[in-house]
FILUM-174586 format. One record per residue (C-alpha): x, y, z. Coordinates in steps of 0.02 Angstrom, whole numbers, plus 50000, padded with zeros to 5 digits. Layout:
N
XYZ...
REM end
This chain:
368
490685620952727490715610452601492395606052487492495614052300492265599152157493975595352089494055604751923494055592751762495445608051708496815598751822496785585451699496895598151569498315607651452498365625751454497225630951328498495634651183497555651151085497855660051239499795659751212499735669751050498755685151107500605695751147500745689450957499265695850900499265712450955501055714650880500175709950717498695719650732499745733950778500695733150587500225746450462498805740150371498335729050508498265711250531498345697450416497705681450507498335665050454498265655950622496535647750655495895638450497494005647250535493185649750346493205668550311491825665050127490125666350118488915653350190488205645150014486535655249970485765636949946486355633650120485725650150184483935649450092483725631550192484195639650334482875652250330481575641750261481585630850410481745645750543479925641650594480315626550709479675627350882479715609750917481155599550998482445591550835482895574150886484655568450903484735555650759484265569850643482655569550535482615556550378482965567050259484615573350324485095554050360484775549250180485865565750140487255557950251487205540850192487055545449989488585558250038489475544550099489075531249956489305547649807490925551249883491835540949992491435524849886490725517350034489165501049983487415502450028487685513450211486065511950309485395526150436485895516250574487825518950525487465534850525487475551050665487485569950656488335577550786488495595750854490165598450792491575585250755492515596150882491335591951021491375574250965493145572450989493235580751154491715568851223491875553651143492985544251254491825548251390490405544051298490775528651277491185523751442493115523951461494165530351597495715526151710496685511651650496145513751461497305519651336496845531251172498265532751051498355547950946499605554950795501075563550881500845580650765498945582350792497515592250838497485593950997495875589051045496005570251026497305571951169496055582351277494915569451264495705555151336496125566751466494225573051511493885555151518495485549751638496135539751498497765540451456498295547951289499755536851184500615547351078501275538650905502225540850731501655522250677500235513850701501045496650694502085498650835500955503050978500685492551123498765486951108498705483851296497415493351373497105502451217495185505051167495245521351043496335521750880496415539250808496745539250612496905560150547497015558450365497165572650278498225577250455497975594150537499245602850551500355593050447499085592150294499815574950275498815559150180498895541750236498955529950095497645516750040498845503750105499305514450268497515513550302497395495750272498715490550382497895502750515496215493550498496895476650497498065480050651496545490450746495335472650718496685461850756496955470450920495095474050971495345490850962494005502950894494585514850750494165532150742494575540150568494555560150577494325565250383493625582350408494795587850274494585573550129493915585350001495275596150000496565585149931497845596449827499365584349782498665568149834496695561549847496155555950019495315539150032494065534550179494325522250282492405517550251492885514350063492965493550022494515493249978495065499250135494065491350252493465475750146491715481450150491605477150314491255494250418491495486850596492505492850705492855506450629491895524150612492345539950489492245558250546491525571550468490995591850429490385603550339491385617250408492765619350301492095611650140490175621550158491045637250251489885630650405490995633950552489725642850623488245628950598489255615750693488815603750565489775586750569489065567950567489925550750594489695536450479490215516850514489935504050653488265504150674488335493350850489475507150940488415523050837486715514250924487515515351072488145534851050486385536750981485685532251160486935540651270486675557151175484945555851182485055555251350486195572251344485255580451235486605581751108485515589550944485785598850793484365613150788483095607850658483645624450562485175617950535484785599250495483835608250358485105615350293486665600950323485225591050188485645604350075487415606750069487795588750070486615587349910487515602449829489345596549753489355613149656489745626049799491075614149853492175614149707491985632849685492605635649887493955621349828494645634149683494595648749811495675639249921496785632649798497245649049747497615656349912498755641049939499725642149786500125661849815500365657449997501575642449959502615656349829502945665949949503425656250086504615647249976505325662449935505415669150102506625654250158505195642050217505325624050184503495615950160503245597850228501865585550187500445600150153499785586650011497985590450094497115601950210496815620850230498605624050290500525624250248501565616550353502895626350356504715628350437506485638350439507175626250531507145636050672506055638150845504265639550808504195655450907505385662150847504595661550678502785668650759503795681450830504675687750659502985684550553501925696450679503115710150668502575710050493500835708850540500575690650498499835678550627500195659750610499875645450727501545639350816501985621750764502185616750962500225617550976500375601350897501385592451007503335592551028503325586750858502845603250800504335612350894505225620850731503615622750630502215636750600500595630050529499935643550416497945643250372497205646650199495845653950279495775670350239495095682650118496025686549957496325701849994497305697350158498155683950072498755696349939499265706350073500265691950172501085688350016501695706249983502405709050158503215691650169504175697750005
REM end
């Protein structure tokens, strides 16, 4: 009889969602029902451009390749060059990907490290950048500055700027020194800017932008989507842009996986990236929500840190994050405990802006 595969989930954390569902029923269970402000999934309307592409291309019975078609690489690259100030970026520093989620989980695997390697990640950060060392067997460094890592061993430098959870933004001469150190060090640099447009009390800079990385994109490689800024969550539309020696070589290892966007949706990630309009207008919903949502908190005996960036508040009365879950659902609100995060996190609730205005009305009423 032959022995079961050891299951990549030994390497694994508990998957953390599953913690809050006693949490979520206590919320859902509130007069009025539930007001979720725990995952940051976009709750607005897909843009009709966005949609119209969509269905315009739904007659494609042929395979999409993985590099994406032309015109959704010269979207990417006059994205980049429009709005992150990067010079004259060529297709081949450019790659769509299924997701920057997916990306994040795979990449370390992808390209090609394991046991004995070393990824360093923020200490209060998505959780995912951890998980992927792991499905790799790398091991995952943990760190509040990038100076003072140990470079030994280490092959992956993760940069999260605008920061989930902490909606914190690295700046211009943060980035610098973490460019410089990263290329003095041999270390690739992976810069996770899914949230750059949504800059509320500071403005993000790229890492891709000359004065941050001298014009020079080696070495290091941006991340980013359209779900939050496009409301395309569901499209799994995201795209990397830099190095164009290690994106050739993700180019042919994906290839290899099969690791496409459907050719509906390349159609319509051209669009949105060629449409600045719908963005500000999401930008204005969002800012609203966050202002009443900020109000309130304030008022309810919350502290807000960082939060300069990003779709949440991170938010704390200096007190266990469960705790705080706990007290919120019984009023029918649902945020995400700041543990999630790492330890970090351990008296802090990240609270989304993702919801509709409505709900956030009604979050704001009960939390008076």
């Amino acid at each position: 009889m032959s022995q079961p595969v050891s299951p990549l989930t030994s390497r694994l954390p508990v998957f953390p969602w599953d913690r809050l569902e006693p949490y979520r029923e206590t919320a859902r269970a509130h007069p009025g029902g539930l007001v979720d402000l725990s995952v940051g999934t976009p709750v607005d309307p897909v843009p009709a451009v966005v949609q119209r592409a969509l269905a315009d291309a739904a007659d494609r019975p042929g395979y999409p390749t993985v590099w994406g078609t032309a015109a959704l690489r010269d979207a990417i690259t006059g994205w980049c060059e429009r709005r992150l100030g990067a010079v004259a970026v060529s297709h081949h520093e450019v790659l769509p990907v299924v997701g920057s989620k997916e990306l994040v989980a795979w990449l370390p695997t992808q390209l090609g490290l394991g046991p004995g390697d070393r990824v360093a990640c923020p200490r209060a950060a998505y959780p995912t950048y951890e998980v992927g060392a792991r499905l790799a067997g790398a091991e995952p460094v943990l760190y509040d500055d990038v100076l003072e890592l140990d470079p030994t061993g280490l092959r992956l430098l993760w940069l999260n700027s605008p920061s989930n959870p902490t909606g914190r933004v690295l700046s211009p001469e943060e980035l610098r020194a973490a460019v410089a150190w990263a290329r003095r060090h041999g270390v690739l640099l992976l810069s996770d800017e899914c949230y750059l447009e949504l800059g509320w009390e500071a403005d993000p800079v790229s890492v891709l932008h000359p004065d941050i990385c001298g014009g020079d994109r080696s070495g290091v490689i941006a991340v980013h989507s359209l779900s939050k800024r496009s409301n395309l969550a569901g499209y799994r539309a995201a795209f990397l842009a830099g190095d164009a020696a290690v994106l050739g070589e993700l180019l042919q290892i994906r290839k290899h996986g099969g690791m496409m966007l459907p050719a509906p949706v390349q159609e319509a990630m051209t669009v949105a990236l060629g449409d600045d309009r719908h963005v500000a207008e999401q930008r204005e919903r969002y800012a609203a929500r966050r202002s009443a949502l900020r109000a309130a908190l304030e008022a309810a005996g919350f502290r807000i840190e960082h939060s300069e960036a990003s779709l949440y508040l991170w938010a704390t009365r200096d007190e266990p994050c469960w705790e705080t879950v706990a007290r919120l659902s019984e009023r029918g609100v649902l945020v995400a405990p700041g543990d999630f995060y790492g330890s970090a996190g351990e008296r802090f609730v990240r609270v989304a802006l993702t919801a509709t205005d409505e709900r956030v009305a009604e979050a704001v009423r009960r939390l008076a």
